[in-house]
Backbone as a printed PyTorch tensor [residue, N CA C, xyz], in Angstrom:
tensor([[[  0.8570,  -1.1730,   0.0000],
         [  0.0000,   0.0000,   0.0000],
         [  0.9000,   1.2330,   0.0000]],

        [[  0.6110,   2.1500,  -1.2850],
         [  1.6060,   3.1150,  -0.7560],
         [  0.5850,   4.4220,  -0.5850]],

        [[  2.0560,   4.8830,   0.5040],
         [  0.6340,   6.2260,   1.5120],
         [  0.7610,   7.5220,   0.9050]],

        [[  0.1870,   8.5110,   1.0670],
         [  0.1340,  10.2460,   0.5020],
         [  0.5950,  10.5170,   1.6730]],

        [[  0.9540,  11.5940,   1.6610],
         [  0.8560,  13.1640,   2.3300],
         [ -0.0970,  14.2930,   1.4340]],

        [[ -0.9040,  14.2610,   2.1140],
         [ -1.7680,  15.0170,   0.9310],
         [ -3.3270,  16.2460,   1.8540]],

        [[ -4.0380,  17.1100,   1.1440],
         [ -5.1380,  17.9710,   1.5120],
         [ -6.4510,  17.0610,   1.8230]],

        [[ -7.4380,  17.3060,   2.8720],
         [ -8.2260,  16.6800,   2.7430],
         [ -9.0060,  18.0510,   2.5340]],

        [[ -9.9340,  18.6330,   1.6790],
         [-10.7360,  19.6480,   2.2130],
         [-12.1610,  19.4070,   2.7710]],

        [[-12.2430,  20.6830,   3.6430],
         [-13.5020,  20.6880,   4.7150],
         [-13.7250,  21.8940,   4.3710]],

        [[-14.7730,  22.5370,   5.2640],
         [-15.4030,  24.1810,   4.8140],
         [-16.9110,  23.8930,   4.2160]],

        [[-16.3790,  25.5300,   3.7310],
         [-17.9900,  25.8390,   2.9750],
         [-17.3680,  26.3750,   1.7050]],

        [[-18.7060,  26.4760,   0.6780],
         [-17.8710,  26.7010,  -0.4040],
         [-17.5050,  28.4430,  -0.8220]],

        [[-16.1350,  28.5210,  -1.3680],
         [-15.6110,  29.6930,  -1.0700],
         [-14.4230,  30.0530,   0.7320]],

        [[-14.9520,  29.1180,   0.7300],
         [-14.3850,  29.2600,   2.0910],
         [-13.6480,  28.2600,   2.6400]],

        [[-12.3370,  27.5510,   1.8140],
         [-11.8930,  26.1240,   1.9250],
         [-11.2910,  26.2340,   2.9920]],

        [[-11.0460,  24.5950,   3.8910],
         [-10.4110,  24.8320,   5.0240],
         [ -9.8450,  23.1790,   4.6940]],

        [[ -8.0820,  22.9240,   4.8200],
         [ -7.9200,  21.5550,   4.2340],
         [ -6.9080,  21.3530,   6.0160]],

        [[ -7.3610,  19.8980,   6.1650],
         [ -6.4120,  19.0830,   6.8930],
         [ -5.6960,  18.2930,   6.0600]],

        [[ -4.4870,  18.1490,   6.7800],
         [ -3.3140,  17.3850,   6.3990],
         [ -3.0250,  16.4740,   6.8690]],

        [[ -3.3810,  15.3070,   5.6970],
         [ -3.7450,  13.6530,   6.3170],
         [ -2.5980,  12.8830,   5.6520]],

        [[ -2.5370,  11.6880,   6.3150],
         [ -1.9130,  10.8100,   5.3210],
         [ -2.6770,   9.7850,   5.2730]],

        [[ -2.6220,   9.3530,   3.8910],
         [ -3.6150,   8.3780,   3.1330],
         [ -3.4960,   7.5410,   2.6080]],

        [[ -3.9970,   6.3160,   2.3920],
         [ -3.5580,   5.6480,   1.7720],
         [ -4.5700,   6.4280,  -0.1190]],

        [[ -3.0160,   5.8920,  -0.6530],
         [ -3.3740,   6.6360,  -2.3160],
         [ -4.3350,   6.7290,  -3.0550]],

        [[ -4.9630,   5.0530,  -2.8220],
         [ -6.3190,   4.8050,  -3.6230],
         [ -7.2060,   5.3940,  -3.1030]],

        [[ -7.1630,   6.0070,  -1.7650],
         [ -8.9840,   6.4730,  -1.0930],
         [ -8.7460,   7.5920,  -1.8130]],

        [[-10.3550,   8.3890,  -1.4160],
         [-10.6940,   9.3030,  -2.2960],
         [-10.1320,  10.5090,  -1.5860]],

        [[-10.1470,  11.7140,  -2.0720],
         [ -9.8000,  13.0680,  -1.9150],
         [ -9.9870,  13.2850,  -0.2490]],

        [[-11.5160,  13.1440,  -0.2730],
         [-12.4060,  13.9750,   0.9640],
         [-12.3410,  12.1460,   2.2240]],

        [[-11.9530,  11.1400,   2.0540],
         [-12.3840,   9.8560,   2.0440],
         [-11.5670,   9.3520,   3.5680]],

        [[-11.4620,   8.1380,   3.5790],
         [-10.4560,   7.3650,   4.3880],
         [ -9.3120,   7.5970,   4.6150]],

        [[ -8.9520,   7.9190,   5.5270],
         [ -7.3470,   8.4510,   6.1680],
         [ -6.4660,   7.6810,   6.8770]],

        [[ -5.5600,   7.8750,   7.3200],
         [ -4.9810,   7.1550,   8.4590],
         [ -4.4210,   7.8420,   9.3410]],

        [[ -3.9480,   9.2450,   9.3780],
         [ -3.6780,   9.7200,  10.6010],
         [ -4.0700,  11.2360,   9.8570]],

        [[ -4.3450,  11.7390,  10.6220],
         [ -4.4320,  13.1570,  10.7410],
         [ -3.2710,  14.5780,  11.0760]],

        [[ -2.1220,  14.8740,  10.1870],
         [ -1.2970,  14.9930,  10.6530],
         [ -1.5120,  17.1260,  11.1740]],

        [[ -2.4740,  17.5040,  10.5010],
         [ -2.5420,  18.9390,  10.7840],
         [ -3.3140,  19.2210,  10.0910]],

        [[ -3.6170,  21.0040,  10.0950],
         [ -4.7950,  21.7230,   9.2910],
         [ -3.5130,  22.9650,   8.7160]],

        [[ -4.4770,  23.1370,   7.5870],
         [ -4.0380,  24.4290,   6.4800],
         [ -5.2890,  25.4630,   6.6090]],

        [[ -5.2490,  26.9110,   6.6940],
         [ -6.3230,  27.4020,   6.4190],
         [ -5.7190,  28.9310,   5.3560]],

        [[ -6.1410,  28.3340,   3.9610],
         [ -5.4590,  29.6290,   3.5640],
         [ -6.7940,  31.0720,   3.1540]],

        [[ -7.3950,  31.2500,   4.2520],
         [ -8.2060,  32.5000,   4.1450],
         [ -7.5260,  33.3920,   5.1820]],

        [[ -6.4240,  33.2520,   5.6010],
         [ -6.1620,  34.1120,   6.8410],
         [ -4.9170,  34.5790,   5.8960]],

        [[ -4.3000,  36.0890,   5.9050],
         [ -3.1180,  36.4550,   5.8690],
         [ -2.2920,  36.6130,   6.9240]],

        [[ -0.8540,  36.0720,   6.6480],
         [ -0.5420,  34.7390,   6.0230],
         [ -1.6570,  33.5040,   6.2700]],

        [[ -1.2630,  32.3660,   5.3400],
         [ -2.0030,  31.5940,   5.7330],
         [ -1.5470,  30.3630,   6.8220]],

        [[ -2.7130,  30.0120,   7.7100],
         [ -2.6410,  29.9540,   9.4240],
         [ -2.5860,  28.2210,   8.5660]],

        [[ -1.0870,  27.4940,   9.1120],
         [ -0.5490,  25.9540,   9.1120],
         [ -0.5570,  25.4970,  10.4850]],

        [[ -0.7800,  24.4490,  10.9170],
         [ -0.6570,  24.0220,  11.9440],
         [ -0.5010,  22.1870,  11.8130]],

        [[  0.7890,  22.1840,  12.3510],
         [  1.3690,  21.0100,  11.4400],
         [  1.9090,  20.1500,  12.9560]],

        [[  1.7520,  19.0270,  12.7880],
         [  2.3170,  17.9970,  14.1290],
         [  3.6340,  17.3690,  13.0930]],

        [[  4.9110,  17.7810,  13.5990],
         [  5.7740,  17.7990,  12.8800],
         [  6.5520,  16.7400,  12.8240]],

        [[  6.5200,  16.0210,  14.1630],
         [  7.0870,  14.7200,  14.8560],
         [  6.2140,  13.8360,  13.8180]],

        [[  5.1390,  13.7190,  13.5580],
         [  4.0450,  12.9920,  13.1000],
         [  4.5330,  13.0990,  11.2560]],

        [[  4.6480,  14.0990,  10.5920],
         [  4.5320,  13.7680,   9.3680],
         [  6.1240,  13.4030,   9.1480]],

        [[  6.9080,  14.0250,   9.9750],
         [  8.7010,  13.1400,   9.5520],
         [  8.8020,  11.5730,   9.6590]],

        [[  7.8190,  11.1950,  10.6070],
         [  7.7910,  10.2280,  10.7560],
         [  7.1970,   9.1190,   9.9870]],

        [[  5.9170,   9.6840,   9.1360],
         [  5.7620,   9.3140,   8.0460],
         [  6.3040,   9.1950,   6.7020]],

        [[  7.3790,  10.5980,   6.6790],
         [  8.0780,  10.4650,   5.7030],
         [  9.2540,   9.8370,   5.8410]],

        [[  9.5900,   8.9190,   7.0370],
         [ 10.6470,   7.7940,   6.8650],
         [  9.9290,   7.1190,   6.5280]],

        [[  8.6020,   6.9700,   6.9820],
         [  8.1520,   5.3260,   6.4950],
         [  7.7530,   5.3390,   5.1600]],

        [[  8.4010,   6.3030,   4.0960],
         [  8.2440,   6.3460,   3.1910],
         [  6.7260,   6.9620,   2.3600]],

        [[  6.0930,   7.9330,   3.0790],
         [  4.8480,   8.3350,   2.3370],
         [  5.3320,   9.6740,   1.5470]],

        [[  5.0820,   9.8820,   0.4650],
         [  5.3000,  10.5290,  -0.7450],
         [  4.1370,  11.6100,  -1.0380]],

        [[  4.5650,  13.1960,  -0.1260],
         [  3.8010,  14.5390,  -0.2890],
         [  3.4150,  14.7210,  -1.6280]],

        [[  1.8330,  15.5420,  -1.8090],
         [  1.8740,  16.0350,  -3.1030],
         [  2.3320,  17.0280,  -3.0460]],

        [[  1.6350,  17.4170,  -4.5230],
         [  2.8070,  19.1850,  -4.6370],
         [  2.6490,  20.1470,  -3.8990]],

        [[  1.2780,  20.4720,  -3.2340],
         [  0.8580,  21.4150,  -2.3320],
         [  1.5880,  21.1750,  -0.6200]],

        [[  1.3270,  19.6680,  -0.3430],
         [  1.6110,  19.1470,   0.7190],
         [  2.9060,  19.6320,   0.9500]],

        [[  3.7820,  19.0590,  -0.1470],
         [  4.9050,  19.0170,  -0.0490],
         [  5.5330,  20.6380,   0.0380]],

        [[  4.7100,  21.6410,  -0.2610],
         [  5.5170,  22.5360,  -0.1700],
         [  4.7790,  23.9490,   1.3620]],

        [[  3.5830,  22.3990,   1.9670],
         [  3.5540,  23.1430,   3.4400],
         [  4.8060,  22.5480,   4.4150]],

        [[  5.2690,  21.1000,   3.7080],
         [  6.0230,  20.3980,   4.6750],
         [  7.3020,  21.0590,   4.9340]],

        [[  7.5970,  21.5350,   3.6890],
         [  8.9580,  22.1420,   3.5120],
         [  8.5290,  23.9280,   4.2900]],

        [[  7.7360,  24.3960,   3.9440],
         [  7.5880,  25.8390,   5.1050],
         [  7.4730,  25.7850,   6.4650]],

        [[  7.0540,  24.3890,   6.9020],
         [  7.4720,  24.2170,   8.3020],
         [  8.2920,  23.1260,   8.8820]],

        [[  8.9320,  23.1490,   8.0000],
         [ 10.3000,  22.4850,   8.5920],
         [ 10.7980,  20.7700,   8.2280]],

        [[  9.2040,  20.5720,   8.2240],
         [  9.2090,  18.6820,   8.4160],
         [ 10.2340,  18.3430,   7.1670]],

        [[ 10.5920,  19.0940,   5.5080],
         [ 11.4000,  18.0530,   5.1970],
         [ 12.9630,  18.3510,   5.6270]],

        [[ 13.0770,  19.7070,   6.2140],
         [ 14.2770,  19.6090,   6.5440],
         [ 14.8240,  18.6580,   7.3740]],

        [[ 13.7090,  18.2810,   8.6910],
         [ 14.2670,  17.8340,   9.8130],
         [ 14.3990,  16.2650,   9.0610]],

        [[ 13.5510,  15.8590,   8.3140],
         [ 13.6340,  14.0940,   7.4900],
         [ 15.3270,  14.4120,   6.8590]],

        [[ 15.4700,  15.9470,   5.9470],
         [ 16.8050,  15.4250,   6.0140],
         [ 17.9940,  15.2720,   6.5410]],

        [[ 17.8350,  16.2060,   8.0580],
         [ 18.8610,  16.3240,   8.6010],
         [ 19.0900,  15.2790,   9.4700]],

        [[ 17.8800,  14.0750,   9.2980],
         [ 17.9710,  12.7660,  10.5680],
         [ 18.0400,  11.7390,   9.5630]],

        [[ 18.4560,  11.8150,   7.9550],
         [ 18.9250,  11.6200,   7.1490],
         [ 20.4760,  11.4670,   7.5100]],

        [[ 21.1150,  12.4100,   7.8760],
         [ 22.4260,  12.8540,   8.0530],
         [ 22.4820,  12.1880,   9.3220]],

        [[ 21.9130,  12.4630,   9.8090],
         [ 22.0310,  11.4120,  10.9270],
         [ 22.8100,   9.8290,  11.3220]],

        [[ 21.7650,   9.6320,  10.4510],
         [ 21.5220,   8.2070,  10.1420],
         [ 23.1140,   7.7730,   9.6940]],

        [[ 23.5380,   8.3120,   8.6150],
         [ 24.6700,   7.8080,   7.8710],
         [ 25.8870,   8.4540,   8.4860]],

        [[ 25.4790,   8.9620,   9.7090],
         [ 26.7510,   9.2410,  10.4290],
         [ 27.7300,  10.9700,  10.2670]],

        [[ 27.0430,  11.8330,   9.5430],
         [ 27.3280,  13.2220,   8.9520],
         [ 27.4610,  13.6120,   9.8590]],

        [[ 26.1940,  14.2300,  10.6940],
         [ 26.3360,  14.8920,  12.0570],
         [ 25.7220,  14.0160,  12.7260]],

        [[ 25.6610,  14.9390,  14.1400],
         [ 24.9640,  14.5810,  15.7990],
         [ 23.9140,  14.7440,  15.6000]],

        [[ 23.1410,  14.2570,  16.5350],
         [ 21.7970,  14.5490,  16.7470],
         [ 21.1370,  15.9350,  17.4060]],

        [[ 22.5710,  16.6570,  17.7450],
         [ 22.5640,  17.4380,  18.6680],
         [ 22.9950,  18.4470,  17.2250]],

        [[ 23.4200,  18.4490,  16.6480],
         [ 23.6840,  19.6640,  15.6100],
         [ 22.7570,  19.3770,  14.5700]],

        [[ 22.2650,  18.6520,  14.1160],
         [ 20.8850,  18.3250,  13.6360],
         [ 19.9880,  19.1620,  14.2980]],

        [[ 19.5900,  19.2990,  15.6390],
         [ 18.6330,  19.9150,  16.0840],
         [ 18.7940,  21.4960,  16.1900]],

        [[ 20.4560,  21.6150,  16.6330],
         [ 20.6630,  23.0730,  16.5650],
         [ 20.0710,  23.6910,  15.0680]],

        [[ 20.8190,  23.2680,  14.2000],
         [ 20.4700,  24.0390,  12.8500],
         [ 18.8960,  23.7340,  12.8600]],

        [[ 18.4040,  23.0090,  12.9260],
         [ 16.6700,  22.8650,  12.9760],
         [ 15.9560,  24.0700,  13.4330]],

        [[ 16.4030,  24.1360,  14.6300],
         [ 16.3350,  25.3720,  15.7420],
         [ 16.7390,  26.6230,  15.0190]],

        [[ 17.7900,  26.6040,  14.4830],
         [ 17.9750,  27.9170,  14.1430],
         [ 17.1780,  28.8380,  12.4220]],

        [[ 16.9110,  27.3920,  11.9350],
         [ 16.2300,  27.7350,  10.8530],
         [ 14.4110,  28.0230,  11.2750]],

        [[ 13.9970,  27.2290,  12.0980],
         [ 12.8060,  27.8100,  12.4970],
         [ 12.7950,  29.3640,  13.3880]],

        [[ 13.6330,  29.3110,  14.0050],
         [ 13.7740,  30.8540,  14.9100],
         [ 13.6390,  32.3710,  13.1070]],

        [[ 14.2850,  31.6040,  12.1670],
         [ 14.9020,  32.2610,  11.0850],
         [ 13.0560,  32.5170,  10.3760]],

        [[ 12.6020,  31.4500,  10.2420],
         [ 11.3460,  31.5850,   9.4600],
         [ 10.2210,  32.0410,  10.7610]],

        [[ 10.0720,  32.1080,  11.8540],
         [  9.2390,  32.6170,  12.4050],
         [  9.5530,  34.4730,  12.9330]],

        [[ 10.6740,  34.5920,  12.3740],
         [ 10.9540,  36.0520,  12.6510],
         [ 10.2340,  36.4910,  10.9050]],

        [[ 10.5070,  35.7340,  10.3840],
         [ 10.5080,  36.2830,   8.1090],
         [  8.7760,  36.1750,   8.9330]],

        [[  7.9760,  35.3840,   9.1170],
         [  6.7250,  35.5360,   9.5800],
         [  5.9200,  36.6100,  10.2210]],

        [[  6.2950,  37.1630,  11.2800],
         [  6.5300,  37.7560,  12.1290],
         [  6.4240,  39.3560,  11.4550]],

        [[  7.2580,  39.4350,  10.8020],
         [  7.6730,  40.5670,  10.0940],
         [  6.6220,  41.1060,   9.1500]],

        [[  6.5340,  39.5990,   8.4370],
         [  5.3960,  40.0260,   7.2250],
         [  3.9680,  40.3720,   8.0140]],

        [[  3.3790,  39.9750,   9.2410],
         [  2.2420,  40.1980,   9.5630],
         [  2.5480,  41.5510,  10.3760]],

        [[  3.6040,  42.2070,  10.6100],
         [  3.8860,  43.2920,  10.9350],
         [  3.6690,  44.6760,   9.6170]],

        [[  4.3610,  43.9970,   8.9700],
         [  4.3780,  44.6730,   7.5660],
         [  2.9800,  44.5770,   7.0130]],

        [[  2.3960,  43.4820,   7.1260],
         [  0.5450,  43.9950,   6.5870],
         [ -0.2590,  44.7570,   7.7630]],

        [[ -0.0480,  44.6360,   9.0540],
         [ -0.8440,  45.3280,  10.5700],
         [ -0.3330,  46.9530,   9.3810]],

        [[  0.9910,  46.9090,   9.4400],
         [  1.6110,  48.6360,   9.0230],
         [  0.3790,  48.8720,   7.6570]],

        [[  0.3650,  48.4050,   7.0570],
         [  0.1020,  48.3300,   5.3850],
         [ -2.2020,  48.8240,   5.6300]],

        [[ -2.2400,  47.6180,   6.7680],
         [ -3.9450,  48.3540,   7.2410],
         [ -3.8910,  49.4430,   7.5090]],

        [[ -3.1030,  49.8920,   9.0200],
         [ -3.5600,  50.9550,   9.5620],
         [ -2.7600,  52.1020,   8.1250]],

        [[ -1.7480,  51.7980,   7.7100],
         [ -1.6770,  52.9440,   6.8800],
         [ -3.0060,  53.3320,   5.8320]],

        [[ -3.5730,  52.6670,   5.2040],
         [ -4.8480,  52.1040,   4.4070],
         [ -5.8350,  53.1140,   5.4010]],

        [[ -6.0970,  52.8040,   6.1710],
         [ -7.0310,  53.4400,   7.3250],
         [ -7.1220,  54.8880,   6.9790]],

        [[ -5.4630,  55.6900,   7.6410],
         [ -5.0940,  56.5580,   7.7430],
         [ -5.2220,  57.7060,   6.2750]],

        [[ -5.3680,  57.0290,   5.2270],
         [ -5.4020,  57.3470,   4.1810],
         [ -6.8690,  57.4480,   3.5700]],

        [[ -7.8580,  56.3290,   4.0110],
         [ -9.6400,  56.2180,   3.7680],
         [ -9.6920,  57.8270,   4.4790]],

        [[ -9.2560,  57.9240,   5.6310],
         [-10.0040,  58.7000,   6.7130],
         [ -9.6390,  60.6770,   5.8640]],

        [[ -8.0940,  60.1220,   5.8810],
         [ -7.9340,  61.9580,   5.1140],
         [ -8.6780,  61.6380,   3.6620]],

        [[ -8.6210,  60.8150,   2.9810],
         [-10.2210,  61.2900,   1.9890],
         [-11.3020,  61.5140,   2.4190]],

        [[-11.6940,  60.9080,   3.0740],
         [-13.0160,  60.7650,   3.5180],
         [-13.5130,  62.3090,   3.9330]],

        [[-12.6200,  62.8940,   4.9930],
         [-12.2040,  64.2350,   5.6740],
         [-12.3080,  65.7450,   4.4010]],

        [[-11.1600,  65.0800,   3.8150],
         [-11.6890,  65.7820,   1.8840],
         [-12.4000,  66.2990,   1.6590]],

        [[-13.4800,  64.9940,   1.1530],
         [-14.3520,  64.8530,   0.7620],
         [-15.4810,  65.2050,   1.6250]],

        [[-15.8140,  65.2100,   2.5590],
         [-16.8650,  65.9290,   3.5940],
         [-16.6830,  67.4770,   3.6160]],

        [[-15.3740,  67.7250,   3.9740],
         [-14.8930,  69.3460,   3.6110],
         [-15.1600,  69.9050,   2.0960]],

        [[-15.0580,  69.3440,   0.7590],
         [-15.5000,  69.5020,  -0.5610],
         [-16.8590,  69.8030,  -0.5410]],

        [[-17.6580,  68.8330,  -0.1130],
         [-18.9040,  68.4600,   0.5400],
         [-19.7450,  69.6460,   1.0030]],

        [[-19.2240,  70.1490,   2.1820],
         [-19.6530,  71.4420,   3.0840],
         [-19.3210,  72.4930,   2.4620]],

        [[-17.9930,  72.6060,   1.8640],
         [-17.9080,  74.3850,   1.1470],
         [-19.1960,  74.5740,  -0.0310]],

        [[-19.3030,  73.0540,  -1.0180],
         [-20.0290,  73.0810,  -2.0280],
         [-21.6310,  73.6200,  -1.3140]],

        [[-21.9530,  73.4320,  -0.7080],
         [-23.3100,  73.6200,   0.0080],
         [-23.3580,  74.9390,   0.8440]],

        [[-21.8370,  75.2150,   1.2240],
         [-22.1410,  76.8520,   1.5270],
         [-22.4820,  77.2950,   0.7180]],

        [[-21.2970,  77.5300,  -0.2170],
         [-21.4070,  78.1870,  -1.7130],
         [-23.0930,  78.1360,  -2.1040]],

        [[-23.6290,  77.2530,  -2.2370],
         [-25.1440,  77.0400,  -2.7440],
         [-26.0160,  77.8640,  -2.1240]],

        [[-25.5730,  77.9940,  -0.8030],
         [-26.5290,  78.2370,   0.3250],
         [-26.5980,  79.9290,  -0.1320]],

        [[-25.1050,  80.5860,  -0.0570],
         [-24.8010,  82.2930,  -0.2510],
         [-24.8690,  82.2000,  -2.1210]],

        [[-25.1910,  81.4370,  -2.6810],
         [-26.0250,  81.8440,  -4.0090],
         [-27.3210,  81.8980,  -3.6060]],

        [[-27.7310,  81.1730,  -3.1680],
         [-29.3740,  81.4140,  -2.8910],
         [-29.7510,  82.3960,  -2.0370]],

        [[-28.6640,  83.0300,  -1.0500],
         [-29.0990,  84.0210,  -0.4460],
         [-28.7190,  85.2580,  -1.5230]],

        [[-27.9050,  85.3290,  -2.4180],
         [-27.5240,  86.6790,  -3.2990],
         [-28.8570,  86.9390,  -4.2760]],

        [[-29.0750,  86.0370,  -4.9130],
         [-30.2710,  85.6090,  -5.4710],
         [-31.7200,  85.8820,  -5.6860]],

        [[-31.5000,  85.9770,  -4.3790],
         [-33.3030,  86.1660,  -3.2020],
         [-33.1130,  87.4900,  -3.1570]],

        [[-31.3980,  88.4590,  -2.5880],
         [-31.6380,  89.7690,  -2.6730],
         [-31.4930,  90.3040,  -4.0510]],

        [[-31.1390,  89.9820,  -5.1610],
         [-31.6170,  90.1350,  -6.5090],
         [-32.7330,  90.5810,  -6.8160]],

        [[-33.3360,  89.5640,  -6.6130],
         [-34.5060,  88.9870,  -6.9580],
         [-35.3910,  89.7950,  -5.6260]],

        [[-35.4520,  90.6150,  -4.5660],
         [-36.1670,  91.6120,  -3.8830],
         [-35.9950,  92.7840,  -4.8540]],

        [[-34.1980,  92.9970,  -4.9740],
         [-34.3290,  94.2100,  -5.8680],
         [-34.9810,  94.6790,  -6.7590]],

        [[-34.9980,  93.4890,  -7.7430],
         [-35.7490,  93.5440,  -8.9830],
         [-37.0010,  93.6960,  -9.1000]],

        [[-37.8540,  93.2760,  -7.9370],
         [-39.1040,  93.3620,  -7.6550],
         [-39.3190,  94.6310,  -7.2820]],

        [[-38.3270,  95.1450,  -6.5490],
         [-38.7120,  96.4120,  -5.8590],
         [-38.5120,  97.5760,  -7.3150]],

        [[-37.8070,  97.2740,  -7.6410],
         [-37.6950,  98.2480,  -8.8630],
         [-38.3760,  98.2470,  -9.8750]],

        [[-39.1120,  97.0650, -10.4010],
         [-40.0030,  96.2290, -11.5920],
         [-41.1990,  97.7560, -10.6130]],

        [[-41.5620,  97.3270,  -9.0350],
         [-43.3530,  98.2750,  -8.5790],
         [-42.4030,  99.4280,  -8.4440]],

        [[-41.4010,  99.6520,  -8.5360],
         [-41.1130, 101.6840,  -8.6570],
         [-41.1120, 101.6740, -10.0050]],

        [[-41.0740, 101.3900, -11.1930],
         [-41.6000, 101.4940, -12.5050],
         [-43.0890, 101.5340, -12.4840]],

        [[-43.3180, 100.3980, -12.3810],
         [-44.8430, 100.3140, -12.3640],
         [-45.8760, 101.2440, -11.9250]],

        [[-45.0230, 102.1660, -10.4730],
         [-45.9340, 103.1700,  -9.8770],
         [-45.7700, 104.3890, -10.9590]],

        [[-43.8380, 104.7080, -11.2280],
         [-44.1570, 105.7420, -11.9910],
         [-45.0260, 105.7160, -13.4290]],

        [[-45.0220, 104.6240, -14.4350],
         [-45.6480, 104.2470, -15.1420],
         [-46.7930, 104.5100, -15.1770]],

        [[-48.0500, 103.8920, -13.6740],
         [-49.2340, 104.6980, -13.4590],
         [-49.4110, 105.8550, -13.1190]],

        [[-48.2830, 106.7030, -12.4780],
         [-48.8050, 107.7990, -12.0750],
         [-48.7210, 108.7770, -13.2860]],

        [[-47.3490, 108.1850, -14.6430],
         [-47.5930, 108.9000, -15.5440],
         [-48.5310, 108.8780, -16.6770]],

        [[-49.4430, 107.7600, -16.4930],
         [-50.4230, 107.7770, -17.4090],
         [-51.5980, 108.1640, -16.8190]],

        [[-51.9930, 108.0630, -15.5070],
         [-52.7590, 108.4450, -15.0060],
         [-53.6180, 110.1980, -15.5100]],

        [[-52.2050, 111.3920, -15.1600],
         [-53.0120, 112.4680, -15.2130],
         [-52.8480, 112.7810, -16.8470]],

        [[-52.0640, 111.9260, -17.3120],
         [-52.7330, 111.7520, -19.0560],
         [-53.9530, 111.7690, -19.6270]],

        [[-54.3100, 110.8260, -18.6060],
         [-55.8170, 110.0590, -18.5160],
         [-56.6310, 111.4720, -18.3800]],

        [[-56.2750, 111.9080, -16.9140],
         [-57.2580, 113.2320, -17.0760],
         [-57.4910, 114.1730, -17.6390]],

        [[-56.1720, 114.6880, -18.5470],
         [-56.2140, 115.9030, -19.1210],
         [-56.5300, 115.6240, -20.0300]],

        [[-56.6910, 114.3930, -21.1800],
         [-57.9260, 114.1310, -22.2760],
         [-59.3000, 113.7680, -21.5810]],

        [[-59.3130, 113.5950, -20.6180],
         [-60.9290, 113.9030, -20.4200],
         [-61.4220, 115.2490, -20.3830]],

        [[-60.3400, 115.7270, -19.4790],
         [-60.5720, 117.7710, -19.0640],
         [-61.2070, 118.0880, -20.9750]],

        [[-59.8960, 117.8150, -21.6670],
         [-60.4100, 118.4160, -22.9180],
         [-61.3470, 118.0080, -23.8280]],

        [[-62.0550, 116.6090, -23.7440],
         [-63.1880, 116.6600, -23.9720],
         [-64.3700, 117.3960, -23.7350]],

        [[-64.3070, 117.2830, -22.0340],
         [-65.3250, 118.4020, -21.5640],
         [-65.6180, 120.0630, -22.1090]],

        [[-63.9750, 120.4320, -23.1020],
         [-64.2030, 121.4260, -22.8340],
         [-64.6320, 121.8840, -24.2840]]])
């Protein structure tokens, strides 16, 4: 029987969430397992691995063969280094004890590169933030002058527009008052 290292996925759809099983080859995707070695969840930035590491090296002496995805969570957290450095082991290269140092020092190495990057996106939000907010600020200020402005047209407008009225009935009066005694003095001279 030969075994995987391979995704099982779970979730909803749009929303994948895969554990990391080992299998025997023939079962199906979603199917029969044999151990459960961790979960992947790649909706989180970065995406959140959680890997039992003792567990899949140990599979990969007993010879189970990662796919391509698998294989390249195994290698971001460490498991194929440590298969090869107990590799070296084995044939007598190093200690078990400098095996673990460099192990040690390469994980200290990738959880700082980690570390950093979720520092560098926290920076990358709040800068994002900081930047919505002075538009936003802008744009409310654009906002309010445009509507003064509207407001002192409609007040210039209105006194226009009194003036014009007022001046339209001071025409109008002189207008009647000059046709008015027009009016009378062709009547006077009828009468006369």
């Amino acid at each position: 029987m030969s075994v995987k290292i391979r995704l099982q996925r779970h979730g909803k759809k749009g929303k994948p969430f895969f554990w990391i099983v080992a299998a025997d080859a023939r079962s199906k995707r979603d199917g029969k397992f044999l151990e459960k070695l961790g979960t992947y969840n790649p909706n989180t930035n970065p995406a959140t691995i959680d890997l039992n590491l003792d567990g899949a090296v140990q599979w990969l002496h007993n010879g189970a063969q990662p796919t391509d995805t698998a294989r390249a969570i195994l290698s971001y957290k460490g498991a194929l280094l440590k298969h090869h450095l107990d590799g070296g082991v084995r044939k007598g290269a190093l200690t078990q004890e400098q095996a673990d140092a460099k192990l040690a020092a390469w994980i200290e190495e990738k959880t700082n590169k980690v570390t950093s990057k979720k520092e560098g996106l926290s920076k990358a939000q709040e800068k994002a933030k900081v930047e919505a907010l002075k538009a936003e600020k802008a744009a409310n200020d654009k906002r309010a002058n445009a509507a003064a402005e509207a407001l002192k047209a409609a007040e210039v407008t209105e006194e226009v527009a009194e003036e014009v009225t007022e001046e339209v009935s001071e025409v109008a009066a002189e207008v009647v008052a000059e046709e008015t005694p027009a009016v009378e003095e062709s009547n006077e001279e009828k009468e006369a």
